[in-house]
C-alpha positions in Angstrom: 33.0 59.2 -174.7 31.8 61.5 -172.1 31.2 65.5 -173.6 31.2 68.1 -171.0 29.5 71.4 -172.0 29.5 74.9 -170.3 26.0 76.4 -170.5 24.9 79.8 -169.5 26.7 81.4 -166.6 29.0 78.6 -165.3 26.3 75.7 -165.1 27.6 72.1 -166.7 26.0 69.1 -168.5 27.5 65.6 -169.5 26.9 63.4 -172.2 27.8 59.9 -172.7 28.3 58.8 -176.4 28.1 55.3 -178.1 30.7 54.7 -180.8 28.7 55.4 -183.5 28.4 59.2 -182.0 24.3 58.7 -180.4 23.9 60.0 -177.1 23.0 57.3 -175.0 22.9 59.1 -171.6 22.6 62.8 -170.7 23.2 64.5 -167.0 21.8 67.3 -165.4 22.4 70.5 -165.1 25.7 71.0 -162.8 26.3 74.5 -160.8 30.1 73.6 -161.0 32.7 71.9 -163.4 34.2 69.9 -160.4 30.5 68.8 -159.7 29.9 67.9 -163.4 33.3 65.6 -163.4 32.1 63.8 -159.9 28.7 63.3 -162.0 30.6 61.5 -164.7 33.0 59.6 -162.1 29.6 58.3 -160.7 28.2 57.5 -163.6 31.3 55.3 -164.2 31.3 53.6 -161.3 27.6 52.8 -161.6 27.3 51.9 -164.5 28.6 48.5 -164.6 25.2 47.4 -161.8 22.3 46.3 -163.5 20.0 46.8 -160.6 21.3 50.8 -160.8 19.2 50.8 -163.9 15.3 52.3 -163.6 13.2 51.3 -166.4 10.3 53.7 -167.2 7.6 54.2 -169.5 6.4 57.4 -170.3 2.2 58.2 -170.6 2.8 58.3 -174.3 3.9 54.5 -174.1 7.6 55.6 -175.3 10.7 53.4 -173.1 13.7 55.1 -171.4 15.8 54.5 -168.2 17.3 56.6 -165.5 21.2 55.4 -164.3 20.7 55.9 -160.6 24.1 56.0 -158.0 24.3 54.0 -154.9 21.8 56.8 -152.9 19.0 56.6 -155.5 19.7 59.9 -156.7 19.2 60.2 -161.0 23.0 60.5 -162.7 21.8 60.2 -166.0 18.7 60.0 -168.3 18.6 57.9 -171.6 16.6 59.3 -174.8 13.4 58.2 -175.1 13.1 54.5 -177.4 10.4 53.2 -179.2 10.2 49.6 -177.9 11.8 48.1 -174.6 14.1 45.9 -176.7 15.5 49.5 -177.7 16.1 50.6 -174.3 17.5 47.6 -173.2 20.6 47.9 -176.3 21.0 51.7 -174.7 21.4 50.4 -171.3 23.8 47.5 -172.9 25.8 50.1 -174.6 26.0 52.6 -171.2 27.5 49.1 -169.5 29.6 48.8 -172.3 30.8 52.6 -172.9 30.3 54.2 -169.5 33.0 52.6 -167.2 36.1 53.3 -169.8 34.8 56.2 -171.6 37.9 59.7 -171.8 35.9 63.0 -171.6 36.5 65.7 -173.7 35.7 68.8 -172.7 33.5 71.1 -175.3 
């Protein structure tokens, strides 16, 4: 399920959960609600391409991926994972729960 949040003064952020209620993917910040809901339609339609996926490692030797759309531009960030086996489920579950998911607005 996608959560969409107000912040301060207007500005929007997504989440994408897993099942089990973990955040598995988390957006930017968003200036407008409409802007916030294109984010999550693009996550959506990106989600299902495995070669949308960018597979990092941070300097601290932690694993996490950015969800990128079709102009290279970052849609969504994972959490950070502690092995590359762990990323890979997290991507596995945003293929999974991404393309389906309802939002609820919070």
């Amino acid at each position: 399920m996608f959560e969409l949040k107000c912040k301060e003064r207007s500005n929007y952020h997504f989440t994408l959960k897993a099942k089990n209620g973990q955040v598995i993917l988390s957006s930017e910040i968003y200036e407008s609600k409409s802007a916030a809901i294109q984010g999550i339609k693009s996550v959506q339609k990106n989600a299902a391409e495995d070669g949308r996926y960018e597979r990092k490692t941070s300097k601290d030797g932690k694993f996490f991926f950015n969800l990128k759309a079709g102009n290279g531009q970052v849609i969504g960030s994972s959490q950070m994972y502690s092995s590359e086996s762990g990323m890979e489920n997290g991507i596995k579950s945003v293929l999974e729960n991404a393309p389906e998911s309802k939002t609820m607005e919070l």
